[in-house]
C-alpha positions in Angstrom: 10.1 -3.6 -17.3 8.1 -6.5 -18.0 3.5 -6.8 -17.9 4.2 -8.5 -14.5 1.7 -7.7 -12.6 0.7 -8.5 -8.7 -3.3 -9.1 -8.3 -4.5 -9.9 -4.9 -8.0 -9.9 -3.4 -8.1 -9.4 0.8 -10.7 -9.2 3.1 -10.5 -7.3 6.1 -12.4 -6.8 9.0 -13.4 -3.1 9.2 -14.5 -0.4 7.1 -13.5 0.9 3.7 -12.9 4.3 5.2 -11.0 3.0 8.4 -8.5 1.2 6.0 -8.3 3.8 3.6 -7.4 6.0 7.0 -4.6 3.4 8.1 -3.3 3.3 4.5 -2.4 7.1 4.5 -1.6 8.0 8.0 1.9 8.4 8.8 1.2 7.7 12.4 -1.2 4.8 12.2 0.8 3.6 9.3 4.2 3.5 11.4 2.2 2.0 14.4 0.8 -0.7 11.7 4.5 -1.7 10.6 6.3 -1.6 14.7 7.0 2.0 14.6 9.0 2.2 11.5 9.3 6.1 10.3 7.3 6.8 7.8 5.7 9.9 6.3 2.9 10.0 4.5 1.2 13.6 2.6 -2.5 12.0 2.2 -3.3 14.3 -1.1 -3.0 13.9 -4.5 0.4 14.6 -5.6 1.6 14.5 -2.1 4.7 12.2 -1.5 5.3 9.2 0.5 8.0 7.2 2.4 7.6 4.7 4.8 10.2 1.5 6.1 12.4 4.3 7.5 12.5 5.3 3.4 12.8 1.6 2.1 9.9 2.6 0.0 8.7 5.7 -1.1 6.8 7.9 -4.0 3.6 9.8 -4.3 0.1 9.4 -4.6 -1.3 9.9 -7.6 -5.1 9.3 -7.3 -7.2 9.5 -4.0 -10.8 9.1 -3.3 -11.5 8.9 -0.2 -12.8 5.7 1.5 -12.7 3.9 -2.2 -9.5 4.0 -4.1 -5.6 4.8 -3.4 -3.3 4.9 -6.9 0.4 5.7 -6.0 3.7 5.7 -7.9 5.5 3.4 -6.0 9.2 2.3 -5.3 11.8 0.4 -3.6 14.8 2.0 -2.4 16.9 -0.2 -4.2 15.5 0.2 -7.6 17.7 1.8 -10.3 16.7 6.1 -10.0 13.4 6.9 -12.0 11.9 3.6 -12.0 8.2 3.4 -9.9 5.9 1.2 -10.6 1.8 1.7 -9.8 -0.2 0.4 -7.0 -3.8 0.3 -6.6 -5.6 -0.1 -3.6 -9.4 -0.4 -4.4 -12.0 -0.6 -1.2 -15.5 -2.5 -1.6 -17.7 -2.8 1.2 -18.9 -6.1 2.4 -21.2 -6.0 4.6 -19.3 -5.2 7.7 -16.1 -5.9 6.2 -13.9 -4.3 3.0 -12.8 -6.2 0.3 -9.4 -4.8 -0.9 -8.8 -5.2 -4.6 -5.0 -4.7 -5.3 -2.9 -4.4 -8.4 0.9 -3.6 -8.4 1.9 -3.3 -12.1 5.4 -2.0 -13.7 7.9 -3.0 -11.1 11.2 -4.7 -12.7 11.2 -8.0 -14.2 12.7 -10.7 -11.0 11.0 -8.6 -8.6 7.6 -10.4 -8.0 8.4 -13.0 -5.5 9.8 -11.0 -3.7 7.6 -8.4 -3.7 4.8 -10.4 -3.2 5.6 -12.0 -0.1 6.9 -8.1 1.1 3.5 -7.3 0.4 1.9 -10.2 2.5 4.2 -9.6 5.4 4.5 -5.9 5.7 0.9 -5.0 4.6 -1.8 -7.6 5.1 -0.8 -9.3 8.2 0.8 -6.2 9.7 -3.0 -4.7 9.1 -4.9 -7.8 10.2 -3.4 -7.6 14.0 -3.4 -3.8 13.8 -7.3 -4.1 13.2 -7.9 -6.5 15.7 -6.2 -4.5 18.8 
């Protein structure tokens, strides 16, 4: 593992607490992606999986409305490697700002990550928020 870290800074039209909500519930969340399965246990500790188990873990740190920390992975990692993601929530004005870090993944991995982060989060969420 390499210091490789992802650091991107989104705005989105809604609340803090409606995105935190969309983040961590399995049914929203598999509406969100185009009904991919995915189950989600929205407590600390709780595990995760969602891309029909392309990417799972467990949620390590939740306050509600403000901040999501998870031990994340791909599917196709080697067994035992997660890396962390943070989602932090700001409110702005009527909108949130997400603050997000991914840090720890394997070294080659950030391209590609990246851009699975743009396409299968943020624009996924964007048209989810505006239905």
């Amino acid at each position: 593992m390499v210091n490789t870290k992802i650091h991107e800074e989104i705005i989105f039209h809604t609340t803090p607490k409606r995105l935190y909500e969309l983040l961590l519930n399995s049914e929203e969340f598999s509406a969100m992606t185009g009904g991919a399965p995915t189950e989600i246990h929205a407590e600390d500790g709780g595990s995760f999986s969602c891309f029909g188990g392309m990417i799972h873990g467990r949620n390590i740190e939740l306050t509600p409305g403000e901040r999501i920390v998870q031990a994340w992975r791909a599917g196709n990692w080697d067994p035992g490697v997660y890396s962390i993601v943070t989602f932090t929530l700001k409110p702005q004005g009527d909108q949130t700002l997400l603050v997000f870090d991914h840090i720890g993944f394997p070294e080659g991995q950030a391209d590609h990550l990246k851009a699975g982060w743009q396409e299968n989060y943020w624009s996924n969420i964007e048209k989810y928020l505006q239905k």
